[in-house]
C-alpha positions, -999 to 999 in steps of 0.1 A, spaced: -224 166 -132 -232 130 -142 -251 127 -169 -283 106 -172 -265 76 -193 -237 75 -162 -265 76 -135 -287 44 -151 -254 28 -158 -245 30 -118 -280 23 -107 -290 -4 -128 -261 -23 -116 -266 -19 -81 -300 -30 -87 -285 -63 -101 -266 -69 -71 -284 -60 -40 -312 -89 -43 -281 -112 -43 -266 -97 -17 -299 -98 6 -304 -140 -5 -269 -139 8 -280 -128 45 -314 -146 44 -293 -178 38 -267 -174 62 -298 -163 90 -318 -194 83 -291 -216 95 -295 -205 130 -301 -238 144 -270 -252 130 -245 -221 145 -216 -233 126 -187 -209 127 -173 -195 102 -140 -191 114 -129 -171 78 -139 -132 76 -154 -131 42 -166 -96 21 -181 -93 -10 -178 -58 -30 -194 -37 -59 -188 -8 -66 -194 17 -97 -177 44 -110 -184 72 -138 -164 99 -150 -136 110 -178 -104 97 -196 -76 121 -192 -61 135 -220 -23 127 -208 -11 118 -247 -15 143 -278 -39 115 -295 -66 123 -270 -61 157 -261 -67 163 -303 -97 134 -299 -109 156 -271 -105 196 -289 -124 178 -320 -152 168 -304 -149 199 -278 -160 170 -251 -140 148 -231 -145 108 -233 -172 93 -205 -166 62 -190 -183 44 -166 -171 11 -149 -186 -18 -125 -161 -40 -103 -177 -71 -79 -146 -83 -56 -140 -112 -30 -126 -103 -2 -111 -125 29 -111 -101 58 -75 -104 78 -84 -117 115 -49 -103 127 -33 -143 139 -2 -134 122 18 -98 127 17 -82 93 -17 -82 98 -18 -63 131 9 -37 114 -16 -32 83 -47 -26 107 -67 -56 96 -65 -54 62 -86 -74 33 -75 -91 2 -86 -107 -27 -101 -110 -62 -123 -90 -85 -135 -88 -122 -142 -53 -136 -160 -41 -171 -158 -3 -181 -182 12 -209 -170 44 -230 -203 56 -245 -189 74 -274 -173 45 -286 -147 54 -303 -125 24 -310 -114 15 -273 -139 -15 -270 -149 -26 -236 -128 -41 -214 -129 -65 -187 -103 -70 -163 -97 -103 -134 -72 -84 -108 -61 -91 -73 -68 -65 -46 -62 -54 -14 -71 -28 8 -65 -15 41 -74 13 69 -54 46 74 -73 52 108 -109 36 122 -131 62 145 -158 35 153 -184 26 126 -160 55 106 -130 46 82 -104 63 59 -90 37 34 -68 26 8 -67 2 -20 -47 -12 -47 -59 -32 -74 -37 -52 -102 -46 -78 -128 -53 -82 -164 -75 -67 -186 -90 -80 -223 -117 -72 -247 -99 -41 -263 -101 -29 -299 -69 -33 -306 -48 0 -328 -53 -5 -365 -38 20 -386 -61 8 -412 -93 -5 -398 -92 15 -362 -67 39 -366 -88 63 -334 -68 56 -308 -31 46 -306 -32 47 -267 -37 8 -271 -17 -13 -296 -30 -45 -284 -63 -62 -266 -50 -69 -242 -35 -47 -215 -26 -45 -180 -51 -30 -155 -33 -9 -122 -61 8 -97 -54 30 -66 -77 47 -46 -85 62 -17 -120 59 0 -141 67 30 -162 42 43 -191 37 67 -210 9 86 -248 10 81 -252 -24 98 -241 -54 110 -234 -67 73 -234 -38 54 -210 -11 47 -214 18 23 -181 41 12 -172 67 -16 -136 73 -30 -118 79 -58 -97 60 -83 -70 62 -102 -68 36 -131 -39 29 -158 -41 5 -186 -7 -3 -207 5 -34 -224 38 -25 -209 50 -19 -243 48 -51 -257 27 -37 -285 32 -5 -301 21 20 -299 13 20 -263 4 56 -245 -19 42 -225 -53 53 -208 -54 69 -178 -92 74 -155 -96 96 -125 -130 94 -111 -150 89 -81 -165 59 -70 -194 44 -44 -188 14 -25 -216 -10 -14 -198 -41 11 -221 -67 21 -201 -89 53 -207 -130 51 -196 -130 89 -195 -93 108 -174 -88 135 -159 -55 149 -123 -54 141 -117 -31 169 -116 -61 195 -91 -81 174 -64 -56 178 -35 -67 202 1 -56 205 32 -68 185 65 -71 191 93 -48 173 103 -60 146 141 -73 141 157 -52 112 175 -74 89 199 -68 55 197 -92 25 215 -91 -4 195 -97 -36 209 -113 -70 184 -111 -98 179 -119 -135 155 -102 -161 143 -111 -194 114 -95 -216 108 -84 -254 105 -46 -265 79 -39 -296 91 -3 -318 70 9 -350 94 20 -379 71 48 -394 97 59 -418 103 34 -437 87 37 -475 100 -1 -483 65 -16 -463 32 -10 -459 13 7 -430 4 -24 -414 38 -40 -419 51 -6 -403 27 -11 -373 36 -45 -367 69 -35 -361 99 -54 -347 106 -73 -314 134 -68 -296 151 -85 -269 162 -67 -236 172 -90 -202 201 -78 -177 210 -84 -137 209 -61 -102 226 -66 -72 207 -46 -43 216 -47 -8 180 -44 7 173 -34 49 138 -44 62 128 -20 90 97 -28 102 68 -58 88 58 -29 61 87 -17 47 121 -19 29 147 6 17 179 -1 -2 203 3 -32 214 -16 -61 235 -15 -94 220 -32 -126 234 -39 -160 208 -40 -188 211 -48 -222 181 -33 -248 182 -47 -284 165 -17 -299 188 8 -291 215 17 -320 194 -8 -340 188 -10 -377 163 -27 -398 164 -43 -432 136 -53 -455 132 -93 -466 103 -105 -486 84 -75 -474 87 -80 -436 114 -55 -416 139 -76 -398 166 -61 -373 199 -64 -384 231 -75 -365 232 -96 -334 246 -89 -299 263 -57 -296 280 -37 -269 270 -4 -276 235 -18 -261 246 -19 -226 232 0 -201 250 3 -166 229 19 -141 225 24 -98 188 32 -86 173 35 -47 148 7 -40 116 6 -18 94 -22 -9 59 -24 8 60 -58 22 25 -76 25 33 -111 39 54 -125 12 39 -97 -17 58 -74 -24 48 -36 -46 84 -27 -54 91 9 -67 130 17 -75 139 54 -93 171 43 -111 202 70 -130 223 54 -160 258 62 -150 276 44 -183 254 39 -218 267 49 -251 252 75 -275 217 61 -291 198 67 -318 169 63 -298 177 85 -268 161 81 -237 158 107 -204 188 93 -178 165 87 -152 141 59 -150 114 46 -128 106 6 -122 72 0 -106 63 -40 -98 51 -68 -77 75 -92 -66 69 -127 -46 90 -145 -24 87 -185 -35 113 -195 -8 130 -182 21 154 -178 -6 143 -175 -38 115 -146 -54 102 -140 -84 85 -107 -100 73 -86 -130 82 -50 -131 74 -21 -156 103 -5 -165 95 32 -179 107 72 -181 91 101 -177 70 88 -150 42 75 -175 63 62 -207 64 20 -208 97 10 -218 94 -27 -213 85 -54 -192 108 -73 -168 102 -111 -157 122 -114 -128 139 -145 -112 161 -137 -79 182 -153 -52 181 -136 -16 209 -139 7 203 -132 40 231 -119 64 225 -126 101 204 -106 125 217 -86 155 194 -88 183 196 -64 211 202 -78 244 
């Protein structure tokens, strides 16, 4: 049940919007005599949210037994949207979709160390199925968040989920919506919101929300996207070949060692990891792409060791071979124009014995752009056990693309 705090959070900010909202409409109405068209679809979104942190590390399932009472959040997110008019096919395959930005702030009201973060994202969302004013959706949202209390073993030592301020901000959600009006819409869904550094800060467990949400869109310029909808042709499958590079740092913690202090110990050492793929990629329709790939990897923290100078830890010994990584993993792609949200499960087939051992199989989870017929660019989280950050990869690739075969 939502408490009172959670109810006047949500309330008074839809309070705060809806005036603005309704000046919005007035001005647009007033400009009858003009009837300029606006030949861009345009929404503006707010939504609210309220509910619990879940206790997915040991540092908040403790926080969480202590207090006998789980951690309340609740979160406010204005987005603007441009509303897809379907002129170009990925459009028609997607159903019309809308994209755009949005700025989000979350409260926790037992604040406990986590701060309160604000987050500038990119968003997009798009219909499962429309039944007339009726529609099932689903979003994605990804973007940056700041404004954190950042881990201090010494001065806010509550939370380790978050070694840094900053963070990165992932939201997917499901939602049904439904068209009051001409310009509004009203909807309710839920969420489900991650925030990790990507483990360029230890330590980094991350915080994980699940919670509902309602949904208030206000449209600049309405139109029914029902009459918009026209057939496309089938698509052409194609193969590419894809050659990439990948460089990034690794933060690790050496709580062990007596020869530091605590803060010393958290600041840790950085690492450097970087490596290359080779993935033979087929597109089979505008949405989609399967495909396979091989990757070498090199990780600077594993079989590493640390010495002590002047009182700051330093890692010893330059390259090494032992801290190669040969690997093969299956690649999908959900193509959106030239965005890309690529997801690739991934087994290493040849590493040597670590100190640091890590589970065999991997996941990668990222967003990659094409800046060229030819050339795309990415980040991607690389991580095990489906929710440990392993490190960030900054990704530069060259795409070859073998020819086509059209049917006669």
């Amino acid at each position: 049940m939502i408490s009172k705090i959670g109810s006047f959070f949500i309330l008074n900010r839809f309070l705060f919007i809806l005036p603005i909202l309704l000046f919005i409409n007035q001005a647009i109405n007033a400009q009858k005599a003009d009837s300029l068209k606006i030949k861009n679809k345009y929404v503006i979104t707010a939504y609210a949210q309220y509910g619990d942190i879940l206790a997915t590390n040991p540092f908040l399932r403790q926080a969480f037994s202590a207090s006998n009472a789980a951690e309340e959040y609740a979160a406010f997110s204005m987005q603007f949207m441009k509303q897809t008019t379907g002129e170009k096919y990925w459009e028609q395959a997607y159903g019309l979709p809308r994209y755009g930005l949005g700025i989000y702030t979350a409260t926790f009201f037992n604040k406990n160390g986590l701060g309160t973060p604000i987050a500038l994202y990119g968003s997009f969302k798009a219909p499962f199925v429309r039944w007339n004013r009726l529609s099932l959706n689903y979003e994605a949202g990804f973007g940056f968040a700041f404004n954190w209390e950042a881990y201090n073993p010494i001065e806010n030592n509550y939370n380790p989920s978050l070694g840094a301020g900053q963070s990165f901000f992932i939201d997917l959600g499901v939602s049904l919506g439904y068209q009051l009006s001409r310009h509004f819409d009203l909807g309710f869904g839920y969420d489900f919101t991650h925030f990790s550094n990507g483990a360029l800060k230890s330590p980094n467990s991350g915080l994980n929300i699940f919670s509902p949400k309602i949904t208030l869109d206000y449209r600049l310029n309405p139109f029914n996207p029902e009459q918009l909808k026209k057939p496309i042709p089938p698509y052409i499958k194609n193969t590419t070949i894809d050659f990439s590079v990948f460089g990034g740092t690794k933060n690790v913690i050496y709580l062990n060692n007596n020869a530091v202090d605590t803060v010393t110990k958290y600041r840790g050492v950085y690492y450097p990891v970087y490596g290359l793929s080779i993935l033979i990629n087929r597109q089979l329709d505008y949405k989609s792409k399967v495909g396979i790939g091989v990757g070498l990897s090199y990780d600077g923290s594993n079989n590493s060791t640390v010495v002590v100078t002047n009182g700051e830890l330093e890692p010893q010994g330059g390259f090494q071979v032992n801290k190669l990584a040969l690997s093969v993993f299956a690649s999908y792609e959900l193509v959106i124009d030239r965005l890309s949200l690529v997801v690739q499960p991934g087994l290493y087939i040849l590493r040597n014995q670590t100190t640091n051992v890590k589970p065999i199989a991997y996941q990668r989870l990222g967003l990659q752009y094409q800046l060229s017929q030819s050339l795309f660019a990415g980040i991607s989280l690389h991580a095990y056990n489906l929710h440990v950050s392993d490190y960030l990869e900054w990704t530069l690739g060259y795409r070859l693309s073998l020819p086509k075969k059209n049917k006669n």
